[in-house]
ZADREN-611461 format. One line per 4 residues: number of its first residue (from 0); for each residue x negated, y, z of C-alpha. Coordinates in Angstrom, 3 decimals. Layout:
NUM) X,Y,Z; ...;
END
This chain:
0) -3.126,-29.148,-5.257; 0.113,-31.075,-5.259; 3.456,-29.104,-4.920; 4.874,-30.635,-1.347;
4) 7.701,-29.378,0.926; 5.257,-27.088,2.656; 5.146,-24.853,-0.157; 8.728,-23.897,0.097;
8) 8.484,-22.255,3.329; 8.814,-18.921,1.808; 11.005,-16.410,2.488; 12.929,-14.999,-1.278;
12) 13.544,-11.620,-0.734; 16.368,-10.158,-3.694; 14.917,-6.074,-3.884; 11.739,-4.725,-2.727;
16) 13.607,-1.999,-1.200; 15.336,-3.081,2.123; 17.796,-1.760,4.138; 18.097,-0.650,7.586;
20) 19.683,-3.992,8.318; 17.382,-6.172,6.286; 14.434,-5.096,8.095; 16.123,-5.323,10.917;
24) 16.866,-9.510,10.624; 12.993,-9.531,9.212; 11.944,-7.828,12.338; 13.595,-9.927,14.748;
28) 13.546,-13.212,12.658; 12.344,-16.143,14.511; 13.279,-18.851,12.755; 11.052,-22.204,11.247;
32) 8.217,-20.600,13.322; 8.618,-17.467,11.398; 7.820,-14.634,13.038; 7.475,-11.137,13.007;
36) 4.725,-8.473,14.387; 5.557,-4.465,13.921; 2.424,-2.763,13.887; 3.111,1.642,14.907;
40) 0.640,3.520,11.848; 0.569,6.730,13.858; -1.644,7.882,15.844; -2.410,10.541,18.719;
44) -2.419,14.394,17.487; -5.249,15.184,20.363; -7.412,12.797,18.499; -7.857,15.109,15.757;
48) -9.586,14.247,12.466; -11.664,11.576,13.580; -8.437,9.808,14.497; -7.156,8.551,11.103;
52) -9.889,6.322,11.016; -9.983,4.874,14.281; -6.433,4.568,13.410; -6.741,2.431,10.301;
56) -9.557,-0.013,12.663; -6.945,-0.705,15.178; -4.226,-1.697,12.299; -6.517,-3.388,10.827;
60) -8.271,-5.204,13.664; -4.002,-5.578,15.285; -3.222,-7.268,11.610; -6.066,-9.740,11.983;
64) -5.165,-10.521,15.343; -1.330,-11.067,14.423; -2.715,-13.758,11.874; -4.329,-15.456,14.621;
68) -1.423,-15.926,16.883; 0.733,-17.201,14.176; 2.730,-14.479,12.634; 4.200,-15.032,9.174;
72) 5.140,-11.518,9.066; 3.731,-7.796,9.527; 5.675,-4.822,9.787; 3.739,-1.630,9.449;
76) 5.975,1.180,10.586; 5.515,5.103,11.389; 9.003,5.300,13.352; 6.920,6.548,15.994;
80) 6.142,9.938,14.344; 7.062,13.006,17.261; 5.319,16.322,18.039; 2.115,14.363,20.163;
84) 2.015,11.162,17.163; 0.529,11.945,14.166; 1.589,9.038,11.002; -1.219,7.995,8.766;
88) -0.641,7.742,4.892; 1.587,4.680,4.181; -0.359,4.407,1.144; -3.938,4.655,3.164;
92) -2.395,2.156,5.835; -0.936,-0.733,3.134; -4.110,-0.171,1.415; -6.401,-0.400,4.318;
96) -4.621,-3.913,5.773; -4.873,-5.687,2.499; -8.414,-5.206,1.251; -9.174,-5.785,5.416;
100) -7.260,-9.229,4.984; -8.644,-10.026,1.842; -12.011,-9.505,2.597; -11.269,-11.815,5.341;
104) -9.913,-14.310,3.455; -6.064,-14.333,5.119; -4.338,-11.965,2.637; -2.254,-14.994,1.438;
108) -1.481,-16.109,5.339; 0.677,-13.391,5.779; 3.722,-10.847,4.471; 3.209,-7.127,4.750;
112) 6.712,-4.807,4.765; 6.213,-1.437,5.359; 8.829,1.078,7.493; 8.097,4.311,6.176;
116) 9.560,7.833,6.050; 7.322,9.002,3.287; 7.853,7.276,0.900; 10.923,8.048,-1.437;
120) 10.346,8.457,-5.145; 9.912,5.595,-7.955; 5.992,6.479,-8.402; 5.939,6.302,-4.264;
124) 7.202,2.438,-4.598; 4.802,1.758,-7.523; 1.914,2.558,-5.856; 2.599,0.715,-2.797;
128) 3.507,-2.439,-4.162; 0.249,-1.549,-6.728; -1.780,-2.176,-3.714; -0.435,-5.017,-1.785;
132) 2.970,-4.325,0.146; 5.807,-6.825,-0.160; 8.637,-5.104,0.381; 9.341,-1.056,1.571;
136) 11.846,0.078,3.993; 12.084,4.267,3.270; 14.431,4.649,6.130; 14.125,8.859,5.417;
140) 15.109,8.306,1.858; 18.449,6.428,2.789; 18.988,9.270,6.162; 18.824,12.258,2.913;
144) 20.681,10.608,1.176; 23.384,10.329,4.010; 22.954,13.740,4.931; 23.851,14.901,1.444;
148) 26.687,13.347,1.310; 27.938,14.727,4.782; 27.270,18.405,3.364; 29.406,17.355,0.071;
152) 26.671,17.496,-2.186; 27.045,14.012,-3.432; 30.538,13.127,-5.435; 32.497,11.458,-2.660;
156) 35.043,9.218,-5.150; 31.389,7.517,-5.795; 30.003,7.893,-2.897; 32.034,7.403,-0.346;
160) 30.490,5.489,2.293; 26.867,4.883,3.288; 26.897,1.397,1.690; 27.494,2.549,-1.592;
164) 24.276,5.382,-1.645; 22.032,2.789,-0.848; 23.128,0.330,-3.217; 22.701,3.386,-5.600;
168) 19.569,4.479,-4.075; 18.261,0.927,-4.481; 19.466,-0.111,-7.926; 17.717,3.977,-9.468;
172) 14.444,2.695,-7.810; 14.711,-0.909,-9.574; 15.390,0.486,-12.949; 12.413,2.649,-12.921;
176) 10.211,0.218,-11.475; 10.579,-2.176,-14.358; 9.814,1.124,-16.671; 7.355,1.466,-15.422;
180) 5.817,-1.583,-15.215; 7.241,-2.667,-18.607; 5.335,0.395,-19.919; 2.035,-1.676,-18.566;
184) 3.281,-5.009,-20.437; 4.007,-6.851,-16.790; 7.139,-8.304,-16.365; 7.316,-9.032,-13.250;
188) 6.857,-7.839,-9.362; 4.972,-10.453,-8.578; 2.433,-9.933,-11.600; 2.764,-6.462,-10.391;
192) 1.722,-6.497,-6.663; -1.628,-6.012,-5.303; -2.722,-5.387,-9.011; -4.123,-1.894,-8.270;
196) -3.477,-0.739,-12.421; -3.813,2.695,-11.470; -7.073,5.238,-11.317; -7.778,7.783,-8.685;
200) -8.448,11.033,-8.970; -10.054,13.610,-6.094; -10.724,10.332,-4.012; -14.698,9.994,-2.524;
204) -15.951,6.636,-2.379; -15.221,6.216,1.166; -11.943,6.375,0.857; -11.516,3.856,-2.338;
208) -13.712,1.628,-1.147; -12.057,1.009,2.552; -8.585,0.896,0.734; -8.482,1.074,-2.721;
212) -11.827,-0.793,-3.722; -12.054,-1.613,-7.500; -9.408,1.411,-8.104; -11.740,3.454,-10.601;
216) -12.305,7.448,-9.136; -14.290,8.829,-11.834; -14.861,12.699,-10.768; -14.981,11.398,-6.814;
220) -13.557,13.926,-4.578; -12.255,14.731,-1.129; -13.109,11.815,2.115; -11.476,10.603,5.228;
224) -12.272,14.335,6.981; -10.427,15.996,4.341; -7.684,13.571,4.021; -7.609,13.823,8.583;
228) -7.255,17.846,8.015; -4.172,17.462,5.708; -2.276,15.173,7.778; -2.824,17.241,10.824;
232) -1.839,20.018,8.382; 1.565,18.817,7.036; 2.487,17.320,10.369; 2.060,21.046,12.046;
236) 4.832,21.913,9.788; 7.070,19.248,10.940; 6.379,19.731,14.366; 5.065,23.751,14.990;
240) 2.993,24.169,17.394; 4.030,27.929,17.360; 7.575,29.243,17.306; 6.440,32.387,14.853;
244) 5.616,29.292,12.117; 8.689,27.212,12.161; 10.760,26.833,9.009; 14.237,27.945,9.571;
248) 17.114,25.385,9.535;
END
């Protein structure tokens, strides 16, 4: 149990939002033996609904196999999203990987960052660093944000470059972050993290107990078939099948 100089290989990270360009470095970081393995969260549309959870076994059974080839890092990311892949829940994903690793007793061996274009609001961040993720990269939050500001719907004397929106971007999400979890009595992230202080509601066992498990769900609810039907669902209207049911630009 004494403190040596192998307990400061660890890599200080200043925001739990990253940039493009942070995640970047992380992803191609080699460095100290530190490396990095990106792990794709979506999944093939023909594969219907029983393909979320043969989705979340190969991330899972891809993170435990990263472990044993030495990665420090793991990058779950749904950049791969098109008309044919389908992306799971980031939430269902980060939630899925760390009660798989802990379980397995290597939760500790490794970093989870998650590339996501879902998530974007405070209560979005709050829940996924509630349930184990180290640091978020909402790479559609920042693109908005930059497309707002190329229709002139952002002041341009403050916003004026792309720099500046995600500092802003990054420094709104901090703020109400430590609201929130000041409103909980925690102080800090890393009291915060993996603490899983929240309930669920219209969640069936199934669900919380393969990746929220000890997250109370009082009035149960809807299951991994349910959950498969909306994500094929909401990714129909992102990618129409049918021309008569596409949203105009």
């Amino acid at each position: 149990l004494d403190s040596t100089e192998q307990h400061a290989h660890r890599l200080r990270l200043l925001h739990p939002i990253l940039t493009n360009e942070e995640l970047t470095a992380i992803k191609h970081m080699d460095y100290r033996g530190w490396k990095t393995q990106t792990i794709d969260i979506t999944y093939d549309k023909a594969e219907d609904g029983p393909g979320l959870t043969a989705a979340l076994d190969r991330i899972c059974a891809e993170a435990s196999q990263a472990i044993s080839k030495g990665y420090s890092l793991l990058v779950l990311s749904d950049r791969n999203i098109s008309a044919e892949r389908v992306p799971v829940s980031a939430l269902l994903a980060t939630g899925a990987v760390h009660h798989h690793l802990v379980r397995h007793h290597d939760r500790t061996r490794i970093g989870l960052v998650l590339e996501t274009g879902e998530a974007r609001e405070v209560h979005h961040h709050c829940l996924l660093a509630g349930y184990g993720v180290d640091a978020i990269n909402p790479y559609l939050a920042f693109e908005a944000l930059w497309q707002a500001q190329r229709d002139g719907k952002l002041p341009g004397e403050h916003f004026d470059d792309n720099g500046k929106i995600v500092a802003a971007y990054r420094k709104g999400v901090a703020k109400g972050m430590l609201k929130v979890m000041a409103k909980m009595g925690i102080s800090t992230l890393q009291s915060y993290k993996g603490a899983q202080i929240f309930e669920a509601v219209g969640l069936a066992d199934e669900v919380i107990n393969r990746c929220f498990a000890g997250t109370p769900s009082r009035i149960q609810g809807v299951g991994f078939n349910v959950l498969a039907q909306e994500t094929l669902r909401r990714h129909e209207l992102g990618y129409p099948s049918r021309q008569q049911v596409r949203l105009p630009v």
